[in-house]
Structures are given as C-alpha cells and as structure tokens.
C-alpha positions as CSV (number, residue, x, y, z in Angstrom):
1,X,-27.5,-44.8,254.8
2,X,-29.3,-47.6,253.1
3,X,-33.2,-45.8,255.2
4,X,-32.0,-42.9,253.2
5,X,-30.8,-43.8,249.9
6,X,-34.8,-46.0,250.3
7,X,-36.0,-42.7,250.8
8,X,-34.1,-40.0,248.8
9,X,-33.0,-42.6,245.8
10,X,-30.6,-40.8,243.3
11,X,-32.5,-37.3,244.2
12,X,-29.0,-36.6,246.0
13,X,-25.2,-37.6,246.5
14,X,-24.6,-39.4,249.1
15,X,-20.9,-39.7,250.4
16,X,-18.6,-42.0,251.9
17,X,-17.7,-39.6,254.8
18,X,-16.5,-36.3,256.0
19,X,-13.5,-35.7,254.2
20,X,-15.9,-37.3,250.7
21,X,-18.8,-35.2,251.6
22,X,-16.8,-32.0,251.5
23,X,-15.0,-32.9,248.7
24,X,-15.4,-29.9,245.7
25,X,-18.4,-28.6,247.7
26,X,-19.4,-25.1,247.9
27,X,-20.6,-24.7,251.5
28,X,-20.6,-26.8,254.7
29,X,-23.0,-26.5,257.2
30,X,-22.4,-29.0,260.5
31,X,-25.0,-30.2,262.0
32,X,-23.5,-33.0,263.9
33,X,-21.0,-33.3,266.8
34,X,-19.7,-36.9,265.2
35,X,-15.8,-36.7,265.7
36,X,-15.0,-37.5,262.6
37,X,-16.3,-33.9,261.5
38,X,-14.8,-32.5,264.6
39,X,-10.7,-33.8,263.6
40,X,-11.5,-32.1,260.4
41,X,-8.9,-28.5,260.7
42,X,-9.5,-25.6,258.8
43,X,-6.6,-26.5,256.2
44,X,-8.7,-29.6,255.2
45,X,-11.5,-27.6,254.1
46,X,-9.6,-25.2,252.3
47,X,-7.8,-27.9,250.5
48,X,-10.7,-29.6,249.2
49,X,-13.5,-27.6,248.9
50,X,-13.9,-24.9,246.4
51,X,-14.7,-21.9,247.8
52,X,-15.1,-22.6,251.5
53,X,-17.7,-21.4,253.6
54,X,-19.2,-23.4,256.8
55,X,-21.9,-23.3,258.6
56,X,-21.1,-24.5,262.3
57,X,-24.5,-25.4,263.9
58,X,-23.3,-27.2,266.6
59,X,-20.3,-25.0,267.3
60,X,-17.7,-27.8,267.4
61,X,-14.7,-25.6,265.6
62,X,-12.4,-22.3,266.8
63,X,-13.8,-20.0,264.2
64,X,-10.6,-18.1,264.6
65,X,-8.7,-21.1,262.8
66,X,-10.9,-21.2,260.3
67,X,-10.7,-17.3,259.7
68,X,-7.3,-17.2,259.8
69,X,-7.2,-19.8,256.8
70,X,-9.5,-17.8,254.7
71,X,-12.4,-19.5,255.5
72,X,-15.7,-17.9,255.6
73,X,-17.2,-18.9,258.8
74,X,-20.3,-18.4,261.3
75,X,-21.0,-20.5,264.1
76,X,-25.2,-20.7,265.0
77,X,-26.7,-21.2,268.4
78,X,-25.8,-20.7,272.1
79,X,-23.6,-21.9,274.1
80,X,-19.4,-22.2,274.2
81,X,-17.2,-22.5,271.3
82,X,-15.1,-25.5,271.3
C-alpha cells in the first residue's frame, strides 16, 4: 500500500481490507484470487454494501449464491466456476 498511496496520494480511498473495502460501496469487481476475498459469502456483501452488484473477474464465487441473495452478479472470463 505505502508504492500506492506514493503514487495515487489522497486521489482515492484506500482500505484496510476486504470486508473495509466493500464497506457502503456501490459495486465490487474482484480481480484477485487472495483468500481473504474468496471466505467472503454472499450474505456479507449484502449486509454491507449498498446496493450490491459484483464483478467476478477471476471467477472465485458460486454465482448461484450470490443470486439467490439478491445480488446482482456476472462472473468474466473462461474457465470453471469455483
């Protein structure tokens, strides 16, 4: 964080992690497979975002899960949802 925060300054938030980064937000999109992303469930995102719509670019969530809970969801790329 500190090569970005020299780069980017106070042009945007930065957050503490996942669960922080989500927080009140308006849309996700994943572009990492880091498991602390991944243990995130579909209920977490619902909870804490505002109106929750993700972007899965790495396709590390069931998108039925996330539909299910009201989530607007798309996964991006090839290969196997996990």
């Amino acid at each position: 964080m500190p090569n970005a925060k020299s780069i980017f300054h106070n042009e945007i938030d930065f957050a503490t992690g996942a669960i922080d980064c989500i927080t009140n937000a308006d849309c996700c999109i994943v572009v990492t497979e880091w498991n602390e992303f991944k243990k995130l469930s579909a209920e977490i995102f619902v909870q804490r975002m505002k109106n929750p719509a993700i972007v899965d670019g790495k396709r590390i969530f069931n998108p039925s899960d996330f539909t299910r809970a009201g989530v607007l969801f798309s996964a991006l790329g090839l290969g196997e949802l996990k």
